[in-house]
CHARMM-style PDB file with segment names, atoms N, HN, CA, C and O in Angstrom:
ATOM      1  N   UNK     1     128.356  84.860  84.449  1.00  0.00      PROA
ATOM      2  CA  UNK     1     128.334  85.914  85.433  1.00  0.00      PROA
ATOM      3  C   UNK     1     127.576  85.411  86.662  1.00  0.00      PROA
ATOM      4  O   UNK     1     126.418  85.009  86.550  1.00  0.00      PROA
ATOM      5  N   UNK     2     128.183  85.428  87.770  1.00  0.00      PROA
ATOM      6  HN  UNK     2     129.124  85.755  87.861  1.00  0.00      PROA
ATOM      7  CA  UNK     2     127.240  85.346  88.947  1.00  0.00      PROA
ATOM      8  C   UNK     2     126.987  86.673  89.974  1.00  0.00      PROA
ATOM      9  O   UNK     2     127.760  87.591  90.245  1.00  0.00      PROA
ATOM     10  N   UNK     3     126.139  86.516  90.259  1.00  0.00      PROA
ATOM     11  HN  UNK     3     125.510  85.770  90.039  1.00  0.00      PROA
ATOM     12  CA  UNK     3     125.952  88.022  91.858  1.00  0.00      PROA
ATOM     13  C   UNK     3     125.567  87.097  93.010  1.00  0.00      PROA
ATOM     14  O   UNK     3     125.104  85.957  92.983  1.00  0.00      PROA
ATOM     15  N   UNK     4     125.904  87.945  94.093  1.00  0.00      PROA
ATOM     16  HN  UNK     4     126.280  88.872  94.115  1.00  0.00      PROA
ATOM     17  CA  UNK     4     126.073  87.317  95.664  1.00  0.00      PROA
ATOM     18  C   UNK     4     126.066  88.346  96.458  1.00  0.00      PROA
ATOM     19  O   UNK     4     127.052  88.994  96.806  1.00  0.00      PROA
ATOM     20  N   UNK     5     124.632  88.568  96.849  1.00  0.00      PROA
ATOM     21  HN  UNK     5     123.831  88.042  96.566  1.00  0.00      PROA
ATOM     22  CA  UNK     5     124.500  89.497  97.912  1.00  0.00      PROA
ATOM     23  C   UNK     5     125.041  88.855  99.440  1.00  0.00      PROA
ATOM     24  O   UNK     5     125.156  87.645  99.635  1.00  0.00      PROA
ATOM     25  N   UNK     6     125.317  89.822 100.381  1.00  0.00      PROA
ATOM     26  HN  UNK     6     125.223  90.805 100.222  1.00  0.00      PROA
ATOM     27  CA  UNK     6     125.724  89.553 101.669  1.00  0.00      PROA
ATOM     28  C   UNK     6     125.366  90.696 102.476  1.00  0.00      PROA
ATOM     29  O   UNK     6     125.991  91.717 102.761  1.00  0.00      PROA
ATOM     30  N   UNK     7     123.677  90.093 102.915  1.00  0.00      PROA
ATOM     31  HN  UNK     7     123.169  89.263 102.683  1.00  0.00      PROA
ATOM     32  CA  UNK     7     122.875  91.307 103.575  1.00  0.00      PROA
ATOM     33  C   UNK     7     123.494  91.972 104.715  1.00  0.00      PROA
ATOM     34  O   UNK     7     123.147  93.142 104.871  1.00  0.00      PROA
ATOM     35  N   UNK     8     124.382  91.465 105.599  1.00  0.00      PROA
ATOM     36  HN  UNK     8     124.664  90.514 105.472  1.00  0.00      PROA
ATOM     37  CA  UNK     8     124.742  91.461 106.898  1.00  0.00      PROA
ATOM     38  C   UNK     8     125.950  92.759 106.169  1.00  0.00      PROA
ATOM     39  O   UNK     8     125.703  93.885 106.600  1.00  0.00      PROA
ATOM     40  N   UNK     9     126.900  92.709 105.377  1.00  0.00      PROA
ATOM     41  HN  UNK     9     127.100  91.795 105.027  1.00  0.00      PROA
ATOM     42  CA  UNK     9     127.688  93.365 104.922  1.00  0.00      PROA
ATOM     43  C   UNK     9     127.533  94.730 103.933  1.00  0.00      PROA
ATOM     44  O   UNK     9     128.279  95.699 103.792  1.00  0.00      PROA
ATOM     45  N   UNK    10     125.888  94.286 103.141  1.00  0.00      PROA
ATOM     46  HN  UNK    10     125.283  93.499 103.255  1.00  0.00      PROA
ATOM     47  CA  UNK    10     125.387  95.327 102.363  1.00  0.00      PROA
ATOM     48  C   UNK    10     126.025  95.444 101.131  1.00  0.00      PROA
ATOM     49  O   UNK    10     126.068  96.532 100.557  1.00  0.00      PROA
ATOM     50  N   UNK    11     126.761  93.961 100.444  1.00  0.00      PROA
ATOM     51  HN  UNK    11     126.726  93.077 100.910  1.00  0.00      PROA
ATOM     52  CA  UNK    11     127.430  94.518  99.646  1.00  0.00      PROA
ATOM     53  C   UNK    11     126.950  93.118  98.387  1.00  0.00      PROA
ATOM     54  O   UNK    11     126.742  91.915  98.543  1.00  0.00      PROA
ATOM     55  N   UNK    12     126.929  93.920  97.313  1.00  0.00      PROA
ATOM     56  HN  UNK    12     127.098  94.897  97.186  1.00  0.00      PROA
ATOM     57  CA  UNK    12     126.756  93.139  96.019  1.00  0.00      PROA
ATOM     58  C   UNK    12     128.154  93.136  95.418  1.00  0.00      PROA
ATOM     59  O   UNK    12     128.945  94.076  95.359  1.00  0.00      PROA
ATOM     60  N   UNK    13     128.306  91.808  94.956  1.00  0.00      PROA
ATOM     61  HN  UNK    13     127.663  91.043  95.004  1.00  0.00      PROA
ATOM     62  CA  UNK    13     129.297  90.901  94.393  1.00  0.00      PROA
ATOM     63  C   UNK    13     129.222  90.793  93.368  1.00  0.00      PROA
ATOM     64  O   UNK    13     128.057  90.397  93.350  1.00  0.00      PROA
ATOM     65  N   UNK    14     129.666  90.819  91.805  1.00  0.00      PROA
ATOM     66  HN  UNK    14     130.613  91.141  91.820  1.00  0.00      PROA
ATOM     67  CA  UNK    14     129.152  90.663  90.659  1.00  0.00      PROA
ATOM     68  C   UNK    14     130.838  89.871  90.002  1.00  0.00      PROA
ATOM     69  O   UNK    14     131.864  90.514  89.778  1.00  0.00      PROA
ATOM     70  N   UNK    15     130.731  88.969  89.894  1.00  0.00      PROA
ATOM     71  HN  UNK    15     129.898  88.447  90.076  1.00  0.00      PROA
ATOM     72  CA  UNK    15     131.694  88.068  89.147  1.00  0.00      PROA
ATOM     73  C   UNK    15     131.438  87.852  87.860  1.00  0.00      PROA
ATOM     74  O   UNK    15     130.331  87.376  87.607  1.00  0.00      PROA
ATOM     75  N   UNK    16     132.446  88.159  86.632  1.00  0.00      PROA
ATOM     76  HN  UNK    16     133.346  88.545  86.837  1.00  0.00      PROA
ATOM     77  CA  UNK    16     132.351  87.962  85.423  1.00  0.00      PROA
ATOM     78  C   UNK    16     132.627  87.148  84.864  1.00  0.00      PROA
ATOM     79  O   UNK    16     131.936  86.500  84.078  1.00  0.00      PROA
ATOM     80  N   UNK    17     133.781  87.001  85.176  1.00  0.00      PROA
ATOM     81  HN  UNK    17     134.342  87.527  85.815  1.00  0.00      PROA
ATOM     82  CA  UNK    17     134.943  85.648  84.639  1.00  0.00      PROA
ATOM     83  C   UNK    17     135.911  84.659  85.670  1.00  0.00      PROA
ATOM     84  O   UNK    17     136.187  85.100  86.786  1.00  0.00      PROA
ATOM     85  N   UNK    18     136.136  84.052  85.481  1.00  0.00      PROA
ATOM     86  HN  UNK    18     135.911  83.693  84.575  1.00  0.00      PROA
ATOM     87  CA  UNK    18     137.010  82.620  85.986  1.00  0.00      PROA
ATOM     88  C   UNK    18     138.571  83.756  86.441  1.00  0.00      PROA
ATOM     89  O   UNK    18     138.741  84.896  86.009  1.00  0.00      PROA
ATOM     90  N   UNK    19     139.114  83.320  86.993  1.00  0.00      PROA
ATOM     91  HN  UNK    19     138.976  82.394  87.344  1.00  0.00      PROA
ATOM     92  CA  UNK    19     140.898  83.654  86.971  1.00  0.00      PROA
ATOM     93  C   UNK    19     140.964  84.538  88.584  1.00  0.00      PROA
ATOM     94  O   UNK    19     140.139  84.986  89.382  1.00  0.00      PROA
ATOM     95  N   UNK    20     142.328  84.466  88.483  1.00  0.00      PROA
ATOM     96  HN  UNK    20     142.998  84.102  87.835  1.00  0.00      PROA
ATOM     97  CA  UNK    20     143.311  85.089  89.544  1.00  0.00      PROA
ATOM     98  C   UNK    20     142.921  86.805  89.769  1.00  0.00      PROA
ATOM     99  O   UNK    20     143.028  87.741  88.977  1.00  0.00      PROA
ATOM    100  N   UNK    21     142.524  86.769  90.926  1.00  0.00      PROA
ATOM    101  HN  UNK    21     142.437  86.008  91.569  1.00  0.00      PROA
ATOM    102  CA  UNK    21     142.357  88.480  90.756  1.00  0.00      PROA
ATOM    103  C   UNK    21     143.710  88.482  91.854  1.00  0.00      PROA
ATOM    104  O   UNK    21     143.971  87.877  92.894  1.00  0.00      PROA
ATOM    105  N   UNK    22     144.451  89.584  90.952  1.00  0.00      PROA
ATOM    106  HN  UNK    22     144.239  90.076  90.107  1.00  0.00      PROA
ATOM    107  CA  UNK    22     145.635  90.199  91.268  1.00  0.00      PROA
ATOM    108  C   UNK    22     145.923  91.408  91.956  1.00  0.00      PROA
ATOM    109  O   UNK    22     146.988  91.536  92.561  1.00  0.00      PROA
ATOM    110  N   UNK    23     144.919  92.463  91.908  1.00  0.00      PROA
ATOM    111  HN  UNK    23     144.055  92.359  91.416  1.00  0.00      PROA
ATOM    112  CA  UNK    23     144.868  93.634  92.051  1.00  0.00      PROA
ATOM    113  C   UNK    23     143.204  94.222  91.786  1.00  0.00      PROA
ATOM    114  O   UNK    23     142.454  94.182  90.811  1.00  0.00      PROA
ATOM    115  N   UNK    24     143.088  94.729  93.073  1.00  0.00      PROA
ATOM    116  HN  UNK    24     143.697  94.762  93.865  1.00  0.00      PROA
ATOM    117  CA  UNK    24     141.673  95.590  93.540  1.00  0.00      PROA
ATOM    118  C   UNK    24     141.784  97.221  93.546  1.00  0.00      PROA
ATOM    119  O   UNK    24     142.904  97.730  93.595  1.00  0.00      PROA
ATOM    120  N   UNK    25     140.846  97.872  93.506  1.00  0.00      PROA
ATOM    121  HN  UNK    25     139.936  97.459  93.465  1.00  0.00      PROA
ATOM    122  CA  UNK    25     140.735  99.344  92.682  1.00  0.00      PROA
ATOM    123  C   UNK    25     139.723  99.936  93.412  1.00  0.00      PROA
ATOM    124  O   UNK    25     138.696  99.331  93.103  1.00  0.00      PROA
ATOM    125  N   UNK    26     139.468 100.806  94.224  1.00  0.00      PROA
ATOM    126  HN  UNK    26     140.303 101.297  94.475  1.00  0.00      PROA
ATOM    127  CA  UNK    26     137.968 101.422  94.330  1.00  0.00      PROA
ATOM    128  C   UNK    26     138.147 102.752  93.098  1.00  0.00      PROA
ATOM    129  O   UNK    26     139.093 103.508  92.876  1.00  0.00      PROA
ATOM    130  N   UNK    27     136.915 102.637  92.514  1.00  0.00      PROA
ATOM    131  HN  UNK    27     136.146 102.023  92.694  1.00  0.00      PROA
ATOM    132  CA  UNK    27     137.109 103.396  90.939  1.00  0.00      PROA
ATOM    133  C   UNK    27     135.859 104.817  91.583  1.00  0.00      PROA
ATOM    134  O   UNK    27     135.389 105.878  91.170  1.00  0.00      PROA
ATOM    135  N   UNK    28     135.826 104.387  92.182  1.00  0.00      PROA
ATOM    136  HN  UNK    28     136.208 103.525  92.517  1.00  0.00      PROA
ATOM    137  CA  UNK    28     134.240 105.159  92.867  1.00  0.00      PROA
ATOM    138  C   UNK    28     134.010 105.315  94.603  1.00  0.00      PROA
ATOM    139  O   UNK    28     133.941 104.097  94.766  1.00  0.00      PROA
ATOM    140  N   UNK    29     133.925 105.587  95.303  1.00  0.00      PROA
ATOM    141  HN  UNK    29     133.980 106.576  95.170  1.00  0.00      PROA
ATOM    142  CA  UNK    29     133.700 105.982  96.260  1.00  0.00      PROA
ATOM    143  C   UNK    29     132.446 104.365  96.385  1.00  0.00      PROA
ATOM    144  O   UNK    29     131.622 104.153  95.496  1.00  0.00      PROA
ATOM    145  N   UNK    30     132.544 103.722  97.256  1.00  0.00      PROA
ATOM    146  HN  UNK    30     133.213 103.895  97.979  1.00  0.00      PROA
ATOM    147  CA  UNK    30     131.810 102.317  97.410  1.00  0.00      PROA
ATOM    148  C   UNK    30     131.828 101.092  96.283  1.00  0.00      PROA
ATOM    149  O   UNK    30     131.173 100.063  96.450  1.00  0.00      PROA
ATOM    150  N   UNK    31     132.777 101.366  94.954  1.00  0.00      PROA
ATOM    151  HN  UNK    31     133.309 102.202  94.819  1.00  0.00      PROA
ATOM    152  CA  UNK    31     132.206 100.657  94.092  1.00  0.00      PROA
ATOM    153  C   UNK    31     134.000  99.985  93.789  1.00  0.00      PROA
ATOM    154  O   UNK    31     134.959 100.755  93.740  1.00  0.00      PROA
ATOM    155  N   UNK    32     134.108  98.789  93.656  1.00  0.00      PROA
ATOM    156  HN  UNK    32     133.329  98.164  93.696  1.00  0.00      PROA
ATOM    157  CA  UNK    32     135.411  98.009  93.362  1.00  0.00      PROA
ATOM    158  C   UNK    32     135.913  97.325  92.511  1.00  0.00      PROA
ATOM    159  O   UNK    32     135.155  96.366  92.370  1.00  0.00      PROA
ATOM    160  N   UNK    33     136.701  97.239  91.882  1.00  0.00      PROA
ATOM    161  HN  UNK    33     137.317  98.019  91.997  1.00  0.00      PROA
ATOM    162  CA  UNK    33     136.506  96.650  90.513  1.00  0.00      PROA
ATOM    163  C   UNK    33     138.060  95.636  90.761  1.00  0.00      PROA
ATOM    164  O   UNK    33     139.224  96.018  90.881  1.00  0.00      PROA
ATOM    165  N   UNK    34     137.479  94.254  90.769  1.00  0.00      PROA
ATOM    166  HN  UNK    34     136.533  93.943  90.671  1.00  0.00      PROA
ATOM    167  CA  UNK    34     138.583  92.962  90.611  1.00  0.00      PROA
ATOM    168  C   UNK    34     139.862  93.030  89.115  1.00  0.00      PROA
ATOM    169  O   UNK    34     139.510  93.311  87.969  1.00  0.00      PROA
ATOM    170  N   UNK    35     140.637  92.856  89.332  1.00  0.00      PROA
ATOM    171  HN  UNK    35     140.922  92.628  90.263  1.00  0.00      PROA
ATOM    172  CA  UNK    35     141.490  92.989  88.302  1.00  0.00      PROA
ATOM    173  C   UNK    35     142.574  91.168  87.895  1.00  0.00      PROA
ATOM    174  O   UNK    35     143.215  90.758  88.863  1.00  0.00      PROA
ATOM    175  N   UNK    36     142.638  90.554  86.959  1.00  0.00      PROA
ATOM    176  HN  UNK    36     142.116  90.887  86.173  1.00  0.00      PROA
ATOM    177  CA  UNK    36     143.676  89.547  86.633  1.00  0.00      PROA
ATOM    178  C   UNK    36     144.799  90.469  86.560  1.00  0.00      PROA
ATOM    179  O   UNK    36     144.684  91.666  86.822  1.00  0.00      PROA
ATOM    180  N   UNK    37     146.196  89.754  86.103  1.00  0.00      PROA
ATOM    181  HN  UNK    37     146.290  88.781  85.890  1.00  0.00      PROA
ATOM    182  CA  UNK    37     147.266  89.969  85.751  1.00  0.00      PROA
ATOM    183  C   UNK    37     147.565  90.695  84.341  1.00  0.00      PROA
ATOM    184  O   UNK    37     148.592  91.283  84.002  1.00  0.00      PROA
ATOM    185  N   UNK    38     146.679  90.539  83.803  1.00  0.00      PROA
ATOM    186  HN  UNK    38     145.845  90.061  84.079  1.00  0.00      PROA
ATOM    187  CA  UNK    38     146.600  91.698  82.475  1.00  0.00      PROA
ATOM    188  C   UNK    38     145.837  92.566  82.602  1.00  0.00      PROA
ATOM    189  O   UNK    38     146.024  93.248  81.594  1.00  0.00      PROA
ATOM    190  N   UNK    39     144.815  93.183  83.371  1.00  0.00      PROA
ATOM    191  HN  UNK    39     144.663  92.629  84.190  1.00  0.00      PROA
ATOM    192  CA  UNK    39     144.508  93.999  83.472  1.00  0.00      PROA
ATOM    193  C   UNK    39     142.414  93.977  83.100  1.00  0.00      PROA
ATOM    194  O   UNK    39     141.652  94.939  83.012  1.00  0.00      PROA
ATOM    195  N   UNK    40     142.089  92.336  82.961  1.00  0.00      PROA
ATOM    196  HN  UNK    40     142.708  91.554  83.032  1.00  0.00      PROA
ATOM    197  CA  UNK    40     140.869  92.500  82.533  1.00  0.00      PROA
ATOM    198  C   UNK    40     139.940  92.351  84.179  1.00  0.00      PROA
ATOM    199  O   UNK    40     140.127  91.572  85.113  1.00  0.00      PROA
ATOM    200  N   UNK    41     139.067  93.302  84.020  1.00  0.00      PROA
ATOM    201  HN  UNK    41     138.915  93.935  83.261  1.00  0.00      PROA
ATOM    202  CA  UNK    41     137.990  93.025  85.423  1.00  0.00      PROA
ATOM    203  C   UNK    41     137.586  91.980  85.085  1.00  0.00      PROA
ATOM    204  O   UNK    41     137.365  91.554  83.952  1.00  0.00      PROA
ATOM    205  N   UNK    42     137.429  91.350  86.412  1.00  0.00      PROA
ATOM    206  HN  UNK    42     137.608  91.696  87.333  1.00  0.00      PROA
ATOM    207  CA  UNK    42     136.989  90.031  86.366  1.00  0.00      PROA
ATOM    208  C   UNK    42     135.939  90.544  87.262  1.00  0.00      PROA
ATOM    209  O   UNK    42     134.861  90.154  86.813  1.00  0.00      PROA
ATOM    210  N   UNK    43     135.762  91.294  88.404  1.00  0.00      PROA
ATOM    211  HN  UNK    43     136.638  91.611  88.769  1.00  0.00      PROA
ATOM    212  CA  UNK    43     134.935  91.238  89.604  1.00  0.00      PROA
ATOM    213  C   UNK    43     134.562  92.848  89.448  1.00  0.00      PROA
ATOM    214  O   UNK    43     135.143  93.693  88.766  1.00  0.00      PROA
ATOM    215  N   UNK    44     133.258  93.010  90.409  1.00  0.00      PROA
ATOM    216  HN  UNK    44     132.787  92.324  90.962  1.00  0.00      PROA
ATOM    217  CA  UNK    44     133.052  94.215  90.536  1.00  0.00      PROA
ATOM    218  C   UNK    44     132.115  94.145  92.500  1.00  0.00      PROA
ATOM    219  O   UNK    44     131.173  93.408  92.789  1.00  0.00      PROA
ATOM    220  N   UNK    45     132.664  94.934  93.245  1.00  0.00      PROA
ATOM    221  HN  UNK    45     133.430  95.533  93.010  1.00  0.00      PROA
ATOM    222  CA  UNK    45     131.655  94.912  94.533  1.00  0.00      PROA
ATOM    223  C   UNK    45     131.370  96.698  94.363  1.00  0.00      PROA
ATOM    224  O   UNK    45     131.782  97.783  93.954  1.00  0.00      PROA
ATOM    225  N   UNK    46     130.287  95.907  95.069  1.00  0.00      PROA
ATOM    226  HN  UNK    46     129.953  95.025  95.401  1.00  0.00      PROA
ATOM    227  CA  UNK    46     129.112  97.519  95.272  1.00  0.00      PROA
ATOM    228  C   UNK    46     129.027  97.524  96.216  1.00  0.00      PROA
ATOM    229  O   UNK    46     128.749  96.377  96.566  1.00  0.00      PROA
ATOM    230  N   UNK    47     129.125  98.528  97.492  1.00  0.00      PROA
ATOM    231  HN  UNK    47     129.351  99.460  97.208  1.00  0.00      PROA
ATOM    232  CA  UNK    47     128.838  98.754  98.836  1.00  0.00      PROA
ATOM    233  C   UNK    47     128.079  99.561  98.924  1.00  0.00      PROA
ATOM    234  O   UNK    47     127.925 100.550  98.207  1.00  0.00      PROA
ATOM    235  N   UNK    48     127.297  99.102 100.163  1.00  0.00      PROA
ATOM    236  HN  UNK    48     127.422  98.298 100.745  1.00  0.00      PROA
ATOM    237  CA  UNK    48     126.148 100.444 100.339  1.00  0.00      PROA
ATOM    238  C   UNK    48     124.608 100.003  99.109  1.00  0.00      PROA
ATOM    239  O   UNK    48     123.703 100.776  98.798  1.00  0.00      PROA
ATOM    240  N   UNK    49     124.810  98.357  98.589  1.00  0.00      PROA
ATOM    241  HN  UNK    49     125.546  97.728  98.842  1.00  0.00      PROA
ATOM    242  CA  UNK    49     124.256  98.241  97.895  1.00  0.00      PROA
ATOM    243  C   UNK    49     122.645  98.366  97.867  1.00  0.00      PROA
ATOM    244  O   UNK    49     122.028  98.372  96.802  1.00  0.00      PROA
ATOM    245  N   UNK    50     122.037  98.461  99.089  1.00  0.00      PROA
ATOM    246  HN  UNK    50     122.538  98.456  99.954  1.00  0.00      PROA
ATOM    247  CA  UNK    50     120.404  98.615  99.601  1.00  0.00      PROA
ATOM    248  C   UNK    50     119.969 100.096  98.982  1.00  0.00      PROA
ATOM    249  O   UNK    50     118.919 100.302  98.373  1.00  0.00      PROA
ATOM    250  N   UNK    51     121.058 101.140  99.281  1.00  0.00      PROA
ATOM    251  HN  UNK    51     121.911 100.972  99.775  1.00  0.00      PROA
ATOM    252  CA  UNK    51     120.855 102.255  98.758  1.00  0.00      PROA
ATOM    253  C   UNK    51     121.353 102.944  96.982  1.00  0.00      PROA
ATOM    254  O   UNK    51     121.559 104.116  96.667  1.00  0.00      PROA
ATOM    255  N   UNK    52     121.414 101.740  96.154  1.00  0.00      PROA
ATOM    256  HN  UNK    52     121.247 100.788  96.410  1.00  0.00      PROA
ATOM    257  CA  UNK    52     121.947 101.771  95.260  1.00  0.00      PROA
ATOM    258  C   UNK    52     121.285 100.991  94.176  1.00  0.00      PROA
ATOM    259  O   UNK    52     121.690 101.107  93.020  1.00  0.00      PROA
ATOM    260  N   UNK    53     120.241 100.164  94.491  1.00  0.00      PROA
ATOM    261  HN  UNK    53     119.911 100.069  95.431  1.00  0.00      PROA
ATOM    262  CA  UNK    53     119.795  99.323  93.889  1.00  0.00      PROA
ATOM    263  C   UNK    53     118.349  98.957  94.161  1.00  0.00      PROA
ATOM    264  O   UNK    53     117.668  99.231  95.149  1.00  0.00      PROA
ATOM    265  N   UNK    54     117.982  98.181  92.914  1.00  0.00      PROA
ATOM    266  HN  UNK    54     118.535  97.958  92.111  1.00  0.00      PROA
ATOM    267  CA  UNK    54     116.344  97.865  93.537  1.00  0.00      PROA
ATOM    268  C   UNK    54     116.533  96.588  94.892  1.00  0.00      PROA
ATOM    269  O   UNK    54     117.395  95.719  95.021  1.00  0.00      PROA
ATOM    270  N   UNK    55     115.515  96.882  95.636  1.00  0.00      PROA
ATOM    271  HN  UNK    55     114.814  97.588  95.532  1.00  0.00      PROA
ATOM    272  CA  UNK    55     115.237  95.413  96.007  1.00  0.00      PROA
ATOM    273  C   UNK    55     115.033  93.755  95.431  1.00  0.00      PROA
ATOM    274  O   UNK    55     115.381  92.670  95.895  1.00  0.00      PROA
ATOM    275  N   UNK    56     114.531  94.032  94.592  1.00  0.00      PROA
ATOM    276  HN  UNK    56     114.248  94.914  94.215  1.00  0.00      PROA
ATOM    277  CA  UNK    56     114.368  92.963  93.561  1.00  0.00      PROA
ATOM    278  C   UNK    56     116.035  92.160  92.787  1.00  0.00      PROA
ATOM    279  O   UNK    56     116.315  90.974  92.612  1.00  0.00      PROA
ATOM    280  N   UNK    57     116.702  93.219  92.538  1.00  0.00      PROA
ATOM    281  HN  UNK    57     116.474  94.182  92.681  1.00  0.00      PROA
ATOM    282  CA  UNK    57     117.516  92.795  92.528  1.00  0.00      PROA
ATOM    283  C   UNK    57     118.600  92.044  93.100  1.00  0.00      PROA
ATOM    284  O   UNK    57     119.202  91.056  92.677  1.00  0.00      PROA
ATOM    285  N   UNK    58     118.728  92.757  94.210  1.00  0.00      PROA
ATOM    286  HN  UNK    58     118.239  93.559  94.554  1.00  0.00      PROA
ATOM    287  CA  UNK    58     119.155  92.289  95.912  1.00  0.00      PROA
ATOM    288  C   UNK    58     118.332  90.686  96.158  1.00  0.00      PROA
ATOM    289  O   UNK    58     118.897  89.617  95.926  1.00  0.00      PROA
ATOM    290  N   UNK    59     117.376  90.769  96.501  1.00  0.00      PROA
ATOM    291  HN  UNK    59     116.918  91.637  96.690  1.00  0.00      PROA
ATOM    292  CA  UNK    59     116.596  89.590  96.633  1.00  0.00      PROA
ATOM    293  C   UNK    59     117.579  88.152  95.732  1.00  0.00      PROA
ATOM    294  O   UNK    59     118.150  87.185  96.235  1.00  0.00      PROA
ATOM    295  N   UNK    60     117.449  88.534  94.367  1.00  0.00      PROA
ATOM    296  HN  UNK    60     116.985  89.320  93.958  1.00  0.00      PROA
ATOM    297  CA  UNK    60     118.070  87.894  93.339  1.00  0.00      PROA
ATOM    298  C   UNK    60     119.336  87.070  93.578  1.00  0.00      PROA
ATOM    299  O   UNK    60     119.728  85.907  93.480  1.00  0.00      PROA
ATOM    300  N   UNK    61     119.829  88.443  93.993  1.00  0.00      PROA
ATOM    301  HN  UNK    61     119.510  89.388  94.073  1.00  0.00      PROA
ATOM    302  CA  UNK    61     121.317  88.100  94.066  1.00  0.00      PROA
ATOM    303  C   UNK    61     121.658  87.249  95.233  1.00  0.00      PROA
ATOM    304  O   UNK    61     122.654  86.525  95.220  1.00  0.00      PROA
ATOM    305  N   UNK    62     120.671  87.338  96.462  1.00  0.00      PROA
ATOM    306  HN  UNK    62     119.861  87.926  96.473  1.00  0.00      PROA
ATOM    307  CA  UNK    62     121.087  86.392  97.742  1.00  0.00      PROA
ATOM    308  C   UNK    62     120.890  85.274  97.614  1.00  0.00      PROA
ATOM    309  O   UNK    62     121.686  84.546  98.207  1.00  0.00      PROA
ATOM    310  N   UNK    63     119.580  84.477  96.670  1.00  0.00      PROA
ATOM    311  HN  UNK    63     118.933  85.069  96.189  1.00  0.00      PROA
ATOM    312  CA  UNK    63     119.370  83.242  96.938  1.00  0.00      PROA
ATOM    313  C   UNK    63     120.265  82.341  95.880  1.00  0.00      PROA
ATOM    314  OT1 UNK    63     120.233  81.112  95.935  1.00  0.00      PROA
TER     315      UNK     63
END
């Protein structure tokens, strides 16, 4: 799993798995979920992530 903040954009990145994302979803009002060709999430973005999360975490995820 990796995360990848992008302060300028506000948005946390959370990658699970390797593969082709085929198809994107907002499941939530700011929140996105990556999809392969069968249907497994591979990805997830969080927007609006400063107001959603600790700092600490954020921090984490940028470097």
């Amino acid at each position: 799993m990796k995360l990848k903040y992008d302060p300028e954009a506000n948005a946390l990145y959370v990658r699970f798995s390797t593969g082709e994302i085929v198809e994107s979803e907002e499941v939530s009002p700011g929140v996105i979920l990556d999809y392969d060709d069968e249907g497994h999430i591979l990805a997830l973005e969080l927007l609006q992530a400063r107001e959603k999360l600790a700092p600490e975490v954020l921090t984490e995820a940028a470097e």
